[in-house]
KOLVO-69633 format. One line per 8 residues: number of its first residue (from 1); their letters; for each residue x, y, z of N, C-alpha, C. Coordinates in steps of 0.2 Angstrom, whole numbers, plus 5000, padded with zeros to 4 digits. Layout:
BEGIN
NUM) A) X/Y/Z/X/Y/Z/X/Y/Z ~ ...;
END
This chain:
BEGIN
1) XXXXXXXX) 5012/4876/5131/5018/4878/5126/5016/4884/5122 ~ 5019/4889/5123/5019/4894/5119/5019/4892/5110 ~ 5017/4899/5107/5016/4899/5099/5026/4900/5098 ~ 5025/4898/5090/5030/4899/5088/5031/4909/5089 ~ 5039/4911/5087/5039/4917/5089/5037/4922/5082 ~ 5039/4919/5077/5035/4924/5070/5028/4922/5069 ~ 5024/4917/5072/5018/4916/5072/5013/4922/5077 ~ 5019/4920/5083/5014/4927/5087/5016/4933/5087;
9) XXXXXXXX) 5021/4935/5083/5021/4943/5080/5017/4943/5075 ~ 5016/4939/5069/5011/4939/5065/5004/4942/5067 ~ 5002/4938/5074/4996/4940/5077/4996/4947/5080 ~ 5003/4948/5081/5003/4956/5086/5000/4961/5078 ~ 5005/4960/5073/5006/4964/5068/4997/4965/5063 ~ 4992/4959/5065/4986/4958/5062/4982/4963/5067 ~ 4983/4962/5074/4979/4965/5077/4979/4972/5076 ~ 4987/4975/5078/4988/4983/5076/4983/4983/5071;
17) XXXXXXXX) 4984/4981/5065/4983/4984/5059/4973/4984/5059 ~ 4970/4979/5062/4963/4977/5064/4961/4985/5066 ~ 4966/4986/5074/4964/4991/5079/4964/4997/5077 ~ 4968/5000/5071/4972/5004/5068/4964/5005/5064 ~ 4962/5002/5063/4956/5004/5056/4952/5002/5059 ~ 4949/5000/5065/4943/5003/5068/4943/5008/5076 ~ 4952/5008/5076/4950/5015/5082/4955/5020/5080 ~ 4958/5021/5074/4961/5025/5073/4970/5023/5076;
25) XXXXXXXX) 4975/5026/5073/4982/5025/5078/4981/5029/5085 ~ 4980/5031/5086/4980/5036/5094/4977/5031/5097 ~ 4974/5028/5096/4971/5023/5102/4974/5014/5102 ~ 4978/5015/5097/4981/5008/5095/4987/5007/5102 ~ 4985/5004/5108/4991/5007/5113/4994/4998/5115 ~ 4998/4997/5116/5002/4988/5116/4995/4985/5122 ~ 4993/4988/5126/4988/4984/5130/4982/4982/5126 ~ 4978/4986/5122/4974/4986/5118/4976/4978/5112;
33) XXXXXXXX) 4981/4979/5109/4987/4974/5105/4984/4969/5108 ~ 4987/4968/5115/4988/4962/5119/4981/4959/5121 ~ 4978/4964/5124/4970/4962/5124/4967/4959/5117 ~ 4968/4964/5112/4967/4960/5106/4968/4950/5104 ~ 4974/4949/5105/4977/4944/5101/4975/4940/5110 ~ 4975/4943/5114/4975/4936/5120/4980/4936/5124 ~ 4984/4940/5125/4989/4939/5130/4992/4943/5131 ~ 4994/4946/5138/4999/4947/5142/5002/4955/5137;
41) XXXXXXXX) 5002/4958/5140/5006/4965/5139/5014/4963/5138 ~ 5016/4961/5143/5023/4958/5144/5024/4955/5135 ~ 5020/4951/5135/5022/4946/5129/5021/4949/5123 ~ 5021/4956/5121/5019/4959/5114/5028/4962/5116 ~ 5030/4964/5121/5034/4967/5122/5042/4961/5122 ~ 5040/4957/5121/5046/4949/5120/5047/4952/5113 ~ 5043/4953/5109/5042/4953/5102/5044/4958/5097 ~ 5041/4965/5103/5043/4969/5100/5045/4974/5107;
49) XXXXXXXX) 5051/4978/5101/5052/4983/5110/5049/4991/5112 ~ 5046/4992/5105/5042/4998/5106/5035/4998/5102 ~ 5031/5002/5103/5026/5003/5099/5026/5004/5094 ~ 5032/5007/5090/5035/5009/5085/5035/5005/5081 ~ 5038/4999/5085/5041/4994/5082/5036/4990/5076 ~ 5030/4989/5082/5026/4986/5078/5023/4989/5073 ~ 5024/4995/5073/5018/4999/5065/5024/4998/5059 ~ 5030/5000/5062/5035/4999/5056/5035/4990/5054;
57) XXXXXXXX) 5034/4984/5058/5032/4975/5055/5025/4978/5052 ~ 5022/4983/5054/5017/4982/5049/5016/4984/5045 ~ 5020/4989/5043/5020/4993/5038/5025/4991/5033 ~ 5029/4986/5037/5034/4981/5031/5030/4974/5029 ~ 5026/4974/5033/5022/4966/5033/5018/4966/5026 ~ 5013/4973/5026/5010/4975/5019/5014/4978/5014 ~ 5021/4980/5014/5024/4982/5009/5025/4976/5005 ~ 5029/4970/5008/5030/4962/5006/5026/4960/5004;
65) XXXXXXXX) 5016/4961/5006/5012/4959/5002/5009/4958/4998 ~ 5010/4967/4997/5008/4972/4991/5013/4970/4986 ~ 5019/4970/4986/5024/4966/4980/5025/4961/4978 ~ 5023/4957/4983/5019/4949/4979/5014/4949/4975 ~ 5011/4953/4978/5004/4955/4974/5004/4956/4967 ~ 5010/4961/4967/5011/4968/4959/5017/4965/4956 ~ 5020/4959/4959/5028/4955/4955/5025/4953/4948 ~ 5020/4950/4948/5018/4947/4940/5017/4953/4935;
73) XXXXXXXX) 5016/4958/4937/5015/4964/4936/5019/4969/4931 ~ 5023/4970/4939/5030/4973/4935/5037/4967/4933 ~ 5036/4962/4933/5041/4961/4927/5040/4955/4925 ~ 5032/4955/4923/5030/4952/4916/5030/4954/4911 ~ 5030/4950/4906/5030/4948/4899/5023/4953/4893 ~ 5019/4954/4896/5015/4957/4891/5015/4965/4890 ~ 5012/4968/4887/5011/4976/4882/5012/4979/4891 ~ 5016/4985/4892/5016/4989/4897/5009/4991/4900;
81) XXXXXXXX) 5005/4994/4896/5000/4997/4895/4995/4992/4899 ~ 4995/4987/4897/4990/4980/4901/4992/4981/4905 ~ 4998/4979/4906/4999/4977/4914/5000/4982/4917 ~ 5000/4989/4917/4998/4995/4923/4993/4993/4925 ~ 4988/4993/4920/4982/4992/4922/4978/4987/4925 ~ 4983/4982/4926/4980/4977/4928/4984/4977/4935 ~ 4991/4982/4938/4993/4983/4942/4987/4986/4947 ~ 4985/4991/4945/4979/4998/4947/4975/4993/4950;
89) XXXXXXXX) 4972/4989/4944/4965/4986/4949/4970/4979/4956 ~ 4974/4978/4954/4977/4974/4960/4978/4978/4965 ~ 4983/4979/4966/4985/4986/4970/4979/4989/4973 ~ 4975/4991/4971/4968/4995/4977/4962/4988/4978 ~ 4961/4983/4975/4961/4975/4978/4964/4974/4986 ~ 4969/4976/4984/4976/4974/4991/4974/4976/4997 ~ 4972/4984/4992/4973/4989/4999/4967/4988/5002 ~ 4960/4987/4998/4952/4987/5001/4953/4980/5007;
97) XXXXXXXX) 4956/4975/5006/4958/4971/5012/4962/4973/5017 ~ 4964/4978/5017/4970/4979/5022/4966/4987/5026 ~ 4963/4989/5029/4960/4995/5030/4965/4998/5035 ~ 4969/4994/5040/4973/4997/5045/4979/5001/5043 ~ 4979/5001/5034/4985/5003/5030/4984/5011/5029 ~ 4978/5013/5026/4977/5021/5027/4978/5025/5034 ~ 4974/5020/5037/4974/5026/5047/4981/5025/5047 ~ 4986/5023/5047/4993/5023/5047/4997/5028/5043;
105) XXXXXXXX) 4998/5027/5037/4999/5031/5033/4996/5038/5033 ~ 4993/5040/5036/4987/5046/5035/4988/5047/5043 ~ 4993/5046/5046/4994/5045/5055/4996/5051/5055 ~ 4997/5055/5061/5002/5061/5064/5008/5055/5067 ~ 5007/5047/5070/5010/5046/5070/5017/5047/5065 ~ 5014/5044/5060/5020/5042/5052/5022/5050/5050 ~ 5018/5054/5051/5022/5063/5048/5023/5064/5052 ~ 5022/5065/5059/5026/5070/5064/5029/5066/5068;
113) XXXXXXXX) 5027/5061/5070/5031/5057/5077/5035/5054/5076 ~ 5038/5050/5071/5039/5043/5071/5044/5041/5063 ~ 5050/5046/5065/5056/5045/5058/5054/5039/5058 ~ 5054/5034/5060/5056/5027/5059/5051/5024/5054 ~ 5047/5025/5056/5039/5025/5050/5040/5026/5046 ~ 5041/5034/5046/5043/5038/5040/5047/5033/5035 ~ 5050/5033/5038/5057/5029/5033/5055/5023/5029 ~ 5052/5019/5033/5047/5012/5030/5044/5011/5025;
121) XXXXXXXX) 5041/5019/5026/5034/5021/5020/5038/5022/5014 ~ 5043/5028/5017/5046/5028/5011/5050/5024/5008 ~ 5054/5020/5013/5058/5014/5008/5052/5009/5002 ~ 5046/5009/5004/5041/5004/5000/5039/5010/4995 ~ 5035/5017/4995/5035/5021/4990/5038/5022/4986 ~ 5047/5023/4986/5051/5022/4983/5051/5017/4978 ~ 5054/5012/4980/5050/5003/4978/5047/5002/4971 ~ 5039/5005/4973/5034/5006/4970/5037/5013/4964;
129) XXXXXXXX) 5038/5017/4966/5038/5021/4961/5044/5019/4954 ~ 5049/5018/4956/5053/5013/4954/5054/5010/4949 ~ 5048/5006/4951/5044/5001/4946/5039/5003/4942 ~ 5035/5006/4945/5031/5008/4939/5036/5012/4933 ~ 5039/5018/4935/5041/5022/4932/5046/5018/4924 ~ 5049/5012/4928/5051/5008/4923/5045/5005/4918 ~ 5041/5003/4920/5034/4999/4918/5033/5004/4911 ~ 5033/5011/4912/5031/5017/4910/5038/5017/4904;
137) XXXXXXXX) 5046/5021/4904/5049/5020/4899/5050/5012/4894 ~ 5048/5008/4898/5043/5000/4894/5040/5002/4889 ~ 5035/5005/4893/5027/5007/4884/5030/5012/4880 ~ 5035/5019/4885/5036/5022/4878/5039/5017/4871 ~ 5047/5015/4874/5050/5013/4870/5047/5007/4865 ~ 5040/5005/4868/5037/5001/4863/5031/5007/4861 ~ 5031/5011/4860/5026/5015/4857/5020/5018/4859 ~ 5017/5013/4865/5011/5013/4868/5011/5019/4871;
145) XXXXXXXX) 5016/5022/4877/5015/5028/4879/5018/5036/4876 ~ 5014/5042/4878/5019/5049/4876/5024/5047/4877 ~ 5030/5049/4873/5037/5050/4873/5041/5054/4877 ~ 5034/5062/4878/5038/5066/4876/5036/5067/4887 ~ 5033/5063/4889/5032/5062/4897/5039/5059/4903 ~ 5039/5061/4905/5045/5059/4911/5042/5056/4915 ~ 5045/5048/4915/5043/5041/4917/5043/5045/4925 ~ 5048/5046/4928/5049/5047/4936/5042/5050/4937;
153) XXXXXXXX) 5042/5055/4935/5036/5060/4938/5031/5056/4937 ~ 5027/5055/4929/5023/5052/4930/5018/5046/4935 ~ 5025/5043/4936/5026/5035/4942/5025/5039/4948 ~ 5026/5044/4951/5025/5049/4958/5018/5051/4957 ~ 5015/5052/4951/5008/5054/4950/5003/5049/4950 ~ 5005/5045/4947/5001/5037/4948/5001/5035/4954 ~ 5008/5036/4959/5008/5035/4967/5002/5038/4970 ~ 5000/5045/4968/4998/5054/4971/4992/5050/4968;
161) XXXXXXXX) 4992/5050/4963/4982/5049/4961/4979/5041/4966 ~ 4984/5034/4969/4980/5032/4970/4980/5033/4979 ~ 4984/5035/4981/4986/5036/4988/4980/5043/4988 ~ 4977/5048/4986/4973/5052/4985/4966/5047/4985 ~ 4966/5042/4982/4957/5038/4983/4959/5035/4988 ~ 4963/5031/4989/4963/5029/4997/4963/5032/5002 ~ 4965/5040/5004/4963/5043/5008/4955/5046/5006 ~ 4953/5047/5002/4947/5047/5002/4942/5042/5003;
169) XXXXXXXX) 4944/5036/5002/4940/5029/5004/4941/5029/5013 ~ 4947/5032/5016/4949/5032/5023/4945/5035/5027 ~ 4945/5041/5026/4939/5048/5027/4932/5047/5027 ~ 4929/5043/5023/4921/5043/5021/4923/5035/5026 ~ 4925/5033/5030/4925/5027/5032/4924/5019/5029 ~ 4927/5020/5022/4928/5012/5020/4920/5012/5016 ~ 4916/5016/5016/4910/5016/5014/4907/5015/5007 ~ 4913/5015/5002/4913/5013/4995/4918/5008/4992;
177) XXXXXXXX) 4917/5005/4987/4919/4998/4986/4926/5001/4981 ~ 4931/5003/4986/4939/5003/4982/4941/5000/4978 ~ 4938/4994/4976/4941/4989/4972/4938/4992/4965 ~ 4933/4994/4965/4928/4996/4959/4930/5002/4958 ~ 4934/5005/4960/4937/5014/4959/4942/5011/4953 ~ 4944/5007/4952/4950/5004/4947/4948/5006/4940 ~ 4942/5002/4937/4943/5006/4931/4942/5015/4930 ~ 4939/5018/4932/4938/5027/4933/4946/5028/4934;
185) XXXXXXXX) 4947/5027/4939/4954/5028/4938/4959/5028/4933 ~ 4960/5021/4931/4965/5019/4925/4963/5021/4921 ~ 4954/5025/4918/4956/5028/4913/4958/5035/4914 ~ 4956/5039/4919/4960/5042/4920/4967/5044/4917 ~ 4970/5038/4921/4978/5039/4921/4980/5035/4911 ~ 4975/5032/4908/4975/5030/4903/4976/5037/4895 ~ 4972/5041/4899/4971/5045/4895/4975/5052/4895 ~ 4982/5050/4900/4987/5054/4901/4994/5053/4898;
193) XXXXXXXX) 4993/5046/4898/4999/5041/4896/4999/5037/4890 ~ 4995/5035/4889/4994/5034/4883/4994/5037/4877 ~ 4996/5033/4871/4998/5037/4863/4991/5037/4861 ~ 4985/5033/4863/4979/5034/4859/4974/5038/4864 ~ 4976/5039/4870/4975/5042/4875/4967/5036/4879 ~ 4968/5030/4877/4964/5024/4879/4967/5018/4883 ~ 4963/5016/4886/4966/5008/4888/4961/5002/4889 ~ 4961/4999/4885/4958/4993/4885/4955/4991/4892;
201) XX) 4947/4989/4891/4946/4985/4897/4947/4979/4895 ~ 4952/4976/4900/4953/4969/4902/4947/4963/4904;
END
């Protein structure tokens, strides 16, 4: 008896994401997939109708993750300021377990080949941006952040600065500990956004 059918695209969607960060997307091909997880070429293809298909499940699979992850986050209860910061080190947490998420995003597949991609990525950076940037008019109207800054942009920059270390974490092959770039980081972005130009370590 076969697996249930979101069970074994679960498996399809792990393996891409596995094969994607240790052979790159060019080499991620449904046979490779199917060798991966154990079965049958035919059988990834029940699941999914193209290859496309599955980078877009996966690329929605950790979109879904990542904002389970940042929910307590962005529409919790405590000082703005905290919880960006506590968004930042979660958020690159997420990403340091998911390696198959930059070789994608950083693909020729997702910029040049593959509107459908495209559009995935961007429906979850939107998302993201979104919320933060509200997160952000939050700490102004309570005092904690400049005034005189514009939430949207800022929330694109906060996007730019961490999508910038995680390609650089891509690049140098995973070879530094992403989770630990969070404080450097946040202060950073702390000392942009902020009215004392600080932010508490948590």
């Amino acid at each position: 008896m076969g697996k249930p059918s979101e069970q074994r695209k679960q498996e399809i969607i792990d393996a891409t994401l596995d094969l994607a960060a240790s052979l790159g997307v060019k080499k991620v091909t449904t046979q490779a997939i199917a060798d991966h997880v154990g079965i049958a070429q035919p059988t990834v293809f029940r699941h999914f109708k193209t290859r496309d298909a599955i980078f877009v499940a996966a690329i929605s699979s950790i979109g879904e993750g990542l904002f389970r992850n940042l929910a307590a986050f962005f529409s919790g209860t405590g000082p703005a300021d905290e919880r960006l910061h506590q968004l930042v080190r979660a958020q690159l947490r997420f990403i340091s377990q998911n390696k198959g998420l930059p070789r994608l995003l950083f693909s020729d597949r997702l910029h040049l080949e593959s509107p459908l991609l495209k559009q995935a990525v961007q429906k979850i950076m939107n998302g993201y941006t979104q919320q933060v940037s509200r997160m952000i008019r939050e700490g102004q109207a309570a005092g904690l952040m400049r005034a005189n800054l514009d939430a949207e942009e800022c929330a694109c920059l906060v996007a730019a600065l961490i999508q910038g270390l995680v390609m650089r974490w891509s690049i140098f092959d995973f070879d530094f500990d992403l989770a630990a770039e969070a404080e450097p980081l946040w202060g950073f972005i702390a000392a942009a956004l902020l009215v004392d130009g600080e932010g508490a370590v948590l």
